[in-house]
C-alpha positions as protocol buffer text, in pm:
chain_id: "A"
residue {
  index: 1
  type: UNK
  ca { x: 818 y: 2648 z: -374 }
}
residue {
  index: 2
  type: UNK
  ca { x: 722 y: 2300 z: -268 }
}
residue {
  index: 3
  type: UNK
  ca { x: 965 y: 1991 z: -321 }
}
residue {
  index: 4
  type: UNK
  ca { x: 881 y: 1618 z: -316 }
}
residue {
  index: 5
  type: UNK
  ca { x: 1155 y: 1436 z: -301 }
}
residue {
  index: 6
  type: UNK
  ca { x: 1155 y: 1077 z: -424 }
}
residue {
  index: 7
  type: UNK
  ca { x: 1192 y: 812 z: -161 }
}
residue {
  index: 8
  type: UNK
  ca { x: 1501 y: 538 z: -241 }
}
residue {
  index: 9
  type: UNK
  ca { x: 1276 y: 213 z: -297 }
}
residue {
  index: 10
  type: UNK
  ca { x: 1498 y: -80 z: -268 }
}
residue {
  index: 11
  type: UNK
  ca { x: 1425 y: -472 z: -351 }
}
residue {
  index: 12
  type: UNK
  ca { x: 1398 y: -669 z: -85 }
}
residue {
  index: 13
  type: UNK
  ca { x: 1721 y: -820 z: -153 }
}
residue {
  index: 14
  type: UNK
  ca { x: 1885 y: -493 z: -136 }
}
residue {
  index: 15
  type: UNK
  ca { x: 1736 y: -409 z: 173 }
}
residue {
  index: 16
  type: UNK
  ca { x: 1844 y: -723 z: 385 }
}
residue {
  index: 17
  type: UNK
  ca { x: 2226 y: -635 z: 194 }
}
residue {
  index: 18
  type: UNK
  ca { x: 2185 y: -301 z: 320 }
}
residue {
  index: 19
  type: UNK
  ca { x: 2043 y: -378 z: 713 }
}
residue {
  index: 20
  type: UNK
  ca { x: 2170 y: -681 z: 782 }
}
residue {
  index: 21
  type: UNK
  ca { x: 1823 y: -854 z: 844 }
}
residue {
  index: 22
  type: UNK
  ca { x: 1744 y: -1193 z: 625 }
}
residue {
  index: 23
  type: UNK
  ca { x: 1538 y: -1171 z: 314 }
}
residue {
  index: 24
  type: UNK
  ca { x: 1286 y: -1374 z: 446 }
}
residue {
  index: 25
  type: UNK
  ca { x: 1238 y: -1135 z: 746 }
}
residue {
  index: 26
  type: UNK
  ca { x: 1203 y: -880 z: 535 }
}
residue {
  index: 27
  type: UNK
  ca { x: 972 y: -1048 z: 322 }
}
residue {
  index: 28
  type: UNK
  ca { x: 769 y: -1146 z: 666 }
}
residue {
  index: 29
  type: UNK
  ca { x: 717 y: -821 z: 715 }
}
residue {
  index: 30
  type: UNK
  ca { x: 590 y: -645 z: 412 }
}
residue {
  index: 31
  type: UNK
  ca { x: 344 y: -934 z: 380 }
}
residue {
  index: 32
  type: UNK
  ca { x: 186 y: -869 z: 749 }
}
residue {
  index: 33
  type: UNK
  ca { x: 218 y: -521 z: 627 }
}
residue {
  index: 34
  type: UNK
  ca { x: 460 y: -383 z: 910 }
}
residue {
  index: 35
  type: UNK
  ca { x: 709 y: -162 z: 710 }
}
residue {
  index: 36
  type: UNK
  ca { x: 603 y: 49 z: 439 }
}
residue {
  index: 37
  type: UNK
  ca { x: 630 y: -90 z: 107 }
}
residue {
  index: 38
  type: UNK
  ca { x: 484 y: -153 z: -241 }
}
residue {
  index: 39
  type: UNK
  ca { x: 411 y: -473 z: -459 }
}
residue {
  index: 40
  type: UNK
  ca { x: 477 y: -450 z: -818 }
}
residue {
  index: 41
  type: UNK
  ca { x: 382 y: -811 z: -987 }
}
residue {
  index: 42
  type: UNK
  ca { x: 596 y: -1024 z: -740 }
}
residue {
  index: 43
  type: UNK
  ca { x: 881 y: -769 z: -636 }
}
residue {
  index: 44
  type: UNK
  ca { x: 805 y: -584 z: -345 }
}
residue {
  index: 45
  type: UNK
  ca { x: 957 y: -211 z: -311 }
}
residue {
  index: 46
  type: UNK
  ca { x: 1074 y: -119 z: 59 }
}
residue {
  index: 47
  type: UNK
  ca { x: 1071 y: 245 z: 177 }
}
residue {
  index: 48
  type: UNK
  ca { x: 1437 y: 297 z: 306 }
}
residue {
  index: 49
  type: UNK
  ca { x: 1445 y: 618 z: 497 }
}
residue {
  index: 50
  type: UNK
  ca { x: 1096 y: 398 z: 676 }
}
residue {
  index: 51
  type: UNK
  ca { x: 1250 y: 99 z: 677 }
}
residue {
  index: 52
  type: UNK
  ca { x: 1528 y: 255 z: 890 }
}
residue {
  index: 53
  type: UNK
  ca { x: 1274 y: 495 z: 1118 }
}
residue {
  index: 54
  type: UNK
  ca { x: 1105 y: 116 z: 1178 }
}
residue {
  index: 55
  type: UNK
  ca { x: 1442 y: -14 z: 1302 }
}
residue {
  index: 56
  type: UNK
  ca { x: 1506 y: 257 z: 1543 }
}
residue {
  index: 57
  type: UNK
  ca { x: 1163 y: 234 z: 1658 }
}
residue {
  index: 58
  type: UNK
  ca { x: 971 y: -75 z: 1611 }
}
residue {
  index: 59
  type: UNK
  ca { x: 645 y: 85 z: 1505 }
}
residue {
  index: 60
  type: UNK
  ca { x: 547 y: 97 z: 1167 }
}
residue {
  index: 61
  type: UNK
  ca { x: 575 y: 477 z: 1050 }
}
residue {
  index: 62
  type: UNK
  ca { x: 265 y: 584 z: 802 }
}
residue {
  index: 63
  type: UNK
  ca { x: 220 y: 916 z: 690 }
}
residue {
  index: 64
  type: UNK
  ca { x: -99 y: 1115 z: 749 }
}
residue {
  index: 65
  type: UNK
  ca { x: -249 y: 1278 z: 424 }
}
């Protein structure tokens, strides 16, 4: 049996709450499009558990389909 879990998608405000970084950083980045996230309208999405992998690493992380 195959499971796909749901990834926790956080605002961008709840992201710099969460990590510490400023909104605007945040916001930096998903624009040059170095951490995984989506736009919806004008709210970007961030990827968490990526978001955090990022952080340790400082490479964005992409899966490969």
């Amino acid at each position: 049996m195959i499971t796909d879990t749901i990834p926790e998608m956080l605002t961008i405000k709840e992201t710099a709450e969460r990590s510490g970084l400023s909104y605007d950083s945040i916001r930096k980045r998903c624009l040059r499009g170095e951490i995984v996230c989506i736009r919806n309208g004008r709210k970007f999405f961030v990827n968490w558990e990526k978001f955090v992998e990022y952080l340790n690493t400082g490479i964005t992380v992409t899966d490969n389909i």
